[in-house]
N, C-alpha and C positions, 0 to 999 in steps of 0.2 A: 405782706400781711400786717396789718396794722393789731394792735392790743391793747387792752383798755385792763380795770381794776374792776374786782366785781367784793361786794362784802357780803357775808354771809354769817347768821349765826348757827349752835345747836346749842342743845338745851338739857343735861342730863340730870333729872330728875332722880333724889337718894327716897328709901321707902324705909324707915326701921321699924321695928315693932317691940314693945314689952315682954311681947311674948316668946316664950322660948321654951330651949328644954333642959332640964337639968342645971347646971350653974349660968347656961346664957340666959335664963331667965331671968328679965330686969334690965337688962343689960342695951334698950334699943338706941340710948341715946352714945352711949359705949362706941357701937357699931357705927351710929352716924359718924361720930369723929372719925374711927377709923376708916371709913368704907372713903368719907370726902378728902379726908389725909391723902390716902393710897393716890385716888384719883387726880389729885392736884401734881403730887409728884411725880404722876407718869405723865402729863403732860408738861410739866415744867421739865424735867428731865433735856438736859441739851443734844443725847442723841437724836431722843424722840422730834424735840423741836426742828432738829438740824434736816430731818427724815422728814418731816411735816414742810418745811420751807423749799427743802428740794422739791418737792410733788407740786410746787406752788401753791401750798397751805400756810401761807404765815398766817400767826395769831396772837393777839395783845395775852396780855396778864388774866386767868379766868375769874369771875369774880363770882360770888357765891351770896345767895341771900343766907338769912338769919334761919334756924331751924323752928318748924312751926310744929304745933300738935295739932292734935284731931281724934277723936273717938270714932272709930268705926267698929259695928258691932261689939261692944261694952272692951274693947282692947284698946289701949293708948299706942299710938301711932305719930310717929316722927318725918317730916317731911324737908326738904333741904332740895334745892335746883342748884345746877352750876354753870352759868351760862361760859361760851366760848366764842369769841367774834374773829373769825377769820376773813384775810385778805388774799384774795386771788388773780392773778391776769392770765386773763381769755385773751385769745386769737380771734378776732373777727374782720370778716370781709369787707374791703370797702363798698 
């Protein structure tokens, strides 16, 4: 059987919000950092990576847009994507 390379991205989408309760009120841009933090280092993490290449999921460096706002219903809201471009080889028939 012959195999070829296939690219693919996904795209994880961060949601924060101002709103909260008690001391996390305020706090949505706080969350952002930490929520895109967390998630950076669970995929940089070199078991994870190592787990991910084995499956035939390698993946370059994840890159991250700039954090945007937005008013939805009179609450300020923070928004942040993390895209991921992975590389995979399929088995295909001649």
């Amino acid at each position: 059987m012959k195999s070829k390379f296939t690219f693919w991205d996904i795209e994880i989408e961060i949601v924060t919000s101002e709103r909260g309760y008690g001391e996390n009120d305020g706090k949505g841009l706080t969350h952002m950092d930490t929520i895109s933090n967390n998630l950076i280092k669970t995929f940089m993490n070199v078991t994870n990576r190592n787990t991910l290449s084995t499956n035939s999921m390698k993946f370059v460096n994840p890159t991250t847009t700039s954090v945007g706002t937005e008013v939805i219903g009179n609450e300020l809201v923070y928004r942040r994507s993390i895209m991921i471009s992975f590389k995979s080889r399929i088995q295909i028939s001649s």
